[in-house]
C-alpha positions as CSV (number, residue, x, y, z in Angstrom):
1,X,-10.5,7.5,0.8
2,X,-7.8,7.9,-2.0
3,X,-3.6,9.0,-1.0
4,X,-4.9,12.1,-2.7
5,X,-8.2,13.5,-1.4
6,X,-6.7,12.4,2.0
7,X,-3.1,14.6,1.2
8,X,-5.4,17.4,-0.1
9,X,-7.3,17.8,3.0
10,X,-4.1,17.5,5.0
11,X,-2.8,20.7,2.8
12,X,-6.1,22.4,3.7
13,X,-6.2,21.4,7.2
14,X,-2.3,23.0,7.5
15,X,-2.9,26.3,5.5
16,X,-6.3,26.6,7.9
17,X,-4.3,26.4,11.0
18,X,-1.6,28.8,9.5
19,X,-4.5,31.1,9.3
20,X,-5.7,30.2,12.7
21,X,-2.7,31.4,13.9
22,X,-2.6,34.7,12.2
23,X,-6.3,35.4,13.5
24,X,-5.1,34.5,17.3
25,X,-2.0,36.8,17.1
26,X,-4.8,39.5,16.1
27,X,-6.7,38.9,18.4
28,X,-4.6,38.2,21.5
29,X,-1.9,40.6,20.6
30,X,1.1,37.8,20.7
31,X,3.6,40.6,20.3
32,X,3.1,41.7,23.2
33,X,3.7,38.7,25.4
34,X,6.6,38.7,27.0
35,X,9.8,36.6,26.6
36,X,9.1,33.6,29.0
37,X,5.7,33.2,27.0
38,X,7.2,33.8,24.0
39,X,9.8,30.5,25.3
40,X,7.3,28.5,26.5
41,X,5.4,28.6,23.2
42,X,8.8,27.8,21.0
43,X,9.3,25.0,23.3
44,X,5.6,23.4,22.9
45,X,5.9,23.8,19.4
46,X,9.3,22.6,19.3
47,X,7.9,19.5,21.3
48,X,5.6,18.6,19.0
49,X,7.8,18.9,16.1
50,X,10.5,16.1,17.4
51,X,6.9,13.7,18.1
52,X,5.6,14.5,14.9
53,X,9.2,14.3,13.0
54,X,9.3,10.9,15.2
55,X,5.7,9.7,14.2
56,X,5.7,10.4,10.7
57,X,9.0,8.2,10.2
58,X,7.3,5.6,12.0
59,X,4.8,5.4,9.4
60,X,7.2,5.6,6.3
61,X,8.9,2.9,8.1
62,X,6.1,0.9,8.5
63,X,4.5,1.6,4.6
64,X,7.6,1.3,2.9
65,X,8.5,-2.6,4.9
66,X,4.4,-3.2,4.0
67,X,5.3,-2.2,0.2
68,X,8.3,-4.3,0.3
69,X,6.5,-7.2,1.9
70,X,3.8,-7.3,-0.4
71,X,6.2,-6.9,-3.4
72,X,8.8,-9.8,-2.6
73,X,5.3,-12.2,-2.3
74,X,4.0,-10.7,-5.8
75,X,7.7,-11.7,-7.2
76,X,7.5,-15.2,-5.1
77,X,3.6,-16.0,-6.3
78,X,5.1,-15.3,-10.1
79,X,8.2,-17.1,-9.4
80,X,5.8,-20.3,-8.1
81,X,3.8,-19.7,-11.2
82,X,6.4,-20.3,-13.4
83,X,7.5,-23.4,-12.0
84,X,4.4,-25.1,-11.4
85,X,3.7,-24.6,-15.3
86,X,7.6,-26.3,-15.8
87,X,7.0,-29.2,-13.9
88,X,3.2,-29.5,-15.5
89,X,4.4,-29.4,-18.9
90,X,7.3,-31.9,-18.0
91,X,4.9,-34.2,-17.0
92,X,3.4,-34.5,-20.5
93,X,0.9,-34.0,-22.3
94,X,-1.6,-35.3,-19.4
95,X,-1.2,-32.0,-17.8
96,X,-2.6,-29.9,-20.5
97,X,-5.7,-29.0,-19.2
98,X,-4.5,-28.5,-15.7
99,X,-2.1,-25.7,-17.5
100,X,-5.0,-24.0,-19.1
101,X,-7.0,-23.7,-16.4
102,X,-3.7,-22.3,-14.7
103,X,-3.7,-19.3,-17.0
104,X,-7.2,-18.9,-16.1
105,X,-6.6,-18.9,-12.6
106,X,-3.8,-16.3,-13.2
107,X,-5.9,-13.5,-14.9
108,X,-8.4,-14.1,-12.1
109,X,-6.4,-13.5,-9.2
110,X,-4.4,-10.9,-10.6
111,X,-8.0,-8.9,-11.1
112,X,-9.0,-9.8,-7.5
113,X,-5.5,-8.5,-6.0
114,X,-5.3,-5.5,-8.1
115,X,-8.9,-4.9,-8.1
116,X,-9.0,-4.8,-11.8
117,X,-12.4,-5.6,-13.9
118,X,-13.8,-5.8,-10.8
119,X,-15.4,-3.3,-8.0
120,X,-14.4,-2.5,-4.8
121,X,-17.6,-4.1,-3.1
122,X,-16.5,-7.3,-5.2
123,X,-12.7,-7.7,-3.7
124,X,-14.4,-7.4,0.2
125,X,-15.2,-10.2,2.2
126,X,-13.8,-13.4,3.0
127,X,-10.9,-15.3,1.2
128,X,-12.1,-16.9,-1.4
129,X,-10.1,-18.9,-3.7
130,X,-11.1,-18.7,-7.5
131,X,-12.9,-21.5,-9.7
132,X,-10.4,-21.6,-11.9
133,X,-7.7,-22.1,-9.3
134,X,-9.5,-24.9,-7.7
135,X,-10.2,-26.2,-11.2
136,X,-6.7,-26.6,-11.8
137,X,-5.6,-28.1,-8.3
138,X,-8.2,-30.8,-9.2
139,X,-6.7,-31.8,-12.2
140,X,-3.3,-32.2,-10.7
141,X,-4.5,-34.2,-8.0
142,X,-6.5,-36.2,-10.6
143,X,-3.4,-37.1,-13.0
144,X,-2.6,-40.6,-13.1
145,X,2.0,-41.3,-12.6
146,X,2.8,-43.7,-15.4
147,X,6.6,-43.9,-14.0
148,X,8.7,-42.8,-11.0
149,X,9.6,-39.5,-13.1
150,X,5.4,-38.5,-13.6
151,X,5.1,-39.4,-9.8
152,X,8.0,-37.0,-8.7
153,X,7.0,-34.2,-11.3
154,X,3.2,-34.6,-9.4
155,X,3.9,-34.4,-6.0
156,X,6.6,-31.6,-6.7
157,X,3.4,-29.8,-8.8
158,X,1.5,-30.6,-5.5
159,X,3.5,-28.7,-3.5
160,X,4.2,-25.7,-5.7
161,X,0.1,-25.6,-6.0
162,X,0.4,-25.1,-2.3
163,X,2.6,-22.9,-2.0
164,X,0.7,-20.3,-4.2
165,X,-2.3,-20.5,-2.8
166,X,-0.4,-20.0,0.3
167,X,1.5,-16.6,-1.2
168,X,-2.5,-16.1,-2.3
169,X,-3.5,-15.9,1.6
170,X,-0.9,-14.0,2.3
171,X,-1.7,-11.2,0.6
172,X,-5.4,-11.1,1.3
173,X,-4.4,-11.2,4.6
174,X,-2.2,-8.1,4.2
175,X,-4.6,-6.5,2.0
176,X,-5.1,-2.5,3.2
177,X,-3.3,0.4,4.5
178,X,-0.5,-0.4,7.1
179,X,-1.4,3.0,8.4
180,X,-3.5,2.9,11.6
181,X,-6.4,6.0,11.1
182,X,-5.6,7.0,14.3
183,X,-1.9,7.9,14.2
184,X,-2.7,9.8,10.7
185,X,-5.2,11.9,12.8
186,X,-2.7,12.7,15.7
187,X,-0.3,13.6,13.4
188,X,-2.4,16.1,11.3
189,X,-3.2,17.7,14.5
190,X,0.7,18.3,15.8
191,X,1.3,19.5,12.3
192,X,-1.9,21.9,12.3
193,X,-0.8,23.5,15.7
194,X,2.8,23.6,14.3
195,X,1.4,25.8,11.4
196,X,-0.4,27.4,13.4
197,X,2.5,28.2,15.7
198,X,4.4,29.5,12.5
199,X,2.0,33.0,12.3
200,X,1.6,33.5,16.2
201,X,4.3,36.3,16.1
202,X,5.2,36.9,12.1
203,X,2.7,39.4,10.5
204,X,1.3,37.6,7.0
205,X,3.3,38.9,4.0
206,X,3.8,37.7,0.8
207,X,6.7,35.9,1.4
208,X,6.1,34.3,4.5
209,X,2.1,33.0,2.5
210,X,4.6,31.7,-0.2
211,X,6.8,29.9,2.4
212,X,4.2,28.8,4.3
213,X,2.1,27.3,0.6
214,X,5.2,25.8,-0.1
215,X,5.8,23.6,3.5
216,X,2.2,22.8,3.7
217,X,2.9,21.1,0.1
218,X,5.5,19.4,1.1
219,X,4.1,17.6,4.5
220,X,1.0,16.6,2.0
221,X,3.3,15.6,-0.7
222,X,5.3,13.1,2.3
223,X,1.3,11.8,3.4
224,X,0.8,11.2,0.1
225,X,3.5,8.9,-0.6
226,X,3.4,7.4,2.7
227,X,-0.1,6.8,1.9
228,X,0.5,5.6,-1.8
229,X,2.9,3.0,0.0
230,X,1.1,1.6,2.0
231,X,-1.4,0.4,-0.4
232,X,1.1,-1.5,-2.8
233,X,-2.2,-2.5,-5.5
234,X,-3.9,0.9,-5.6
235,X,-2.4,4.3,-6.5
236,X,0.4,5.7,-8.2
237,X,3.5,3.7,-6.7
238,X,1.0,0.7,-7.4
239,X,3.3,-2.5,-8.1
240,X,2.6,-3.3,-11.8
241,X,1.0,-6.5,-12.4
242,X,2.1,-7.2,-15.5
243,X,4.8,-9.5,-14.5
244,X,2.3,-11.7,-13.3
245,X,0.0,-11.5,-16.2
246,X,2.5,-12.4,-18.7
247,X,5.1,-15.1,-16.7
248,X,3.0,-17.5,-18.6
249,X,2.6,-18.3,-22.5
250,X,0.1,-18.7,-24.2
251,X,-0.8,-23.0,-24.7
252,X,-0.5,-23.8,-28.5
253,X,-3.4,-26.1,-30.0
């Protein structure tokens, strides 16, 4: 499910137990209860806000190092890119077809990690790496060292190669939302009975439905960013792939 179907239930869900709340006071009479009651109830909400205030930087916590994490190995797997296509083109013109099929390989992992040109049944499953990419590790395994230089350019290509498919791994790996399902639940429930808390002994009036339209907007709007961060290739705070895309010209004839 989307950051944004999941932040517009959560606006629903909090607005529902606002009104919840209202229809209890109604029909339990919550004015009346006395002050001890009336303490006891402040305190269990008041409880539940300091877990939910707790929880809910947990997960920004957790998204935002996931976003992070996932960004600094997009920049690394670009950075890799780059050289591998240096020390390729240094070797001479040997080399040339291994850099073609490079840019190849590029384009196709790029549309597997940011699910582009691609469905979402296509990107799930086990790591696979792409023909292209294997196509191009066998050509620099295949080239033939003329001199020391070609023999130190190779091995160095070798272990840039690596490395990239090892950045590759590494973000199939951490492919997903760093948000367990379970803590999202638990939260929208302390934040339902915290709305719901909010009408127990204030009659609904205009300003406190405005108030209220205007928290329950805000907790959704802080799920949906939370959400949005913790899925670094999908979304609206998506990191852009064009970096990738482009760290490597075009071959000339």
């Amino acid at each position: 499910m989307s950051s944004s179907a999941v932040s517009g239930i959560v606006f629903i869900v909090l607005i529902c137990g606002a009104l919840l709340g209202a229809l209890v006071r109604n029909l339990v009479h919550t004015s009346k209860l006395d002050e001890d009651s009336r303490e006891i109830i402040r305190l269990g909400t008041g409880l539940l806000g300091t877990l939910a205030a707790l929880v809910l930087g947990l997960l920004i916590a957790s998204a935002k190092g996931s976003y992070d994490t996932q960004l600094g190995q997009v920049r690394k797997l670009t950075g890799d890119v780059v050289l591998l296509d240096v020390l390729l083109a240094q070797y001479g013109p040997d080399a040339h077809a291994a850099r073609t099929l490079l840019r190849a390989a590029i384009a196709q992992v790029a549309d597997t990690i940011w699910r582009e040109n691609s469905s979402n049944a296509a990107t799930k499953g086990p790591f696979r790496t792409t023909a292209a990419g294997e196509g191009a590790f066998a050509k620099i395994q295949e080239l033939e060292p003329q001199n020391d230089a070609q023999r130190a350019f190779k091995a160095r290509a070798i272990d840039v190669s690596t490395d990239v498919l090892r950045t590759r791994a590494f973000l199939f790996e951490q492919a997903g939302s760093a948000i367990p399902a379970p803590f999202l639940a638990v939260l929208i429930f302390w934040l339902a009975i915290i709305f719901m808390s909010f009408c127990l002994f204030a009659r609904l009036n205009t300003t406190v439905i405005v108030v209220l339209v205007i928290l329950a907007v805000s907790v959704s709007g802080a799920i949906f960013l939370m959400l949005d961060l913790s899925e670094p290739f999908t979304g609206a705070l998506r990191v852009s792939s064009v970096p990738l895309r482009s760290a490597l010209a075009p071959l000339g004839p």
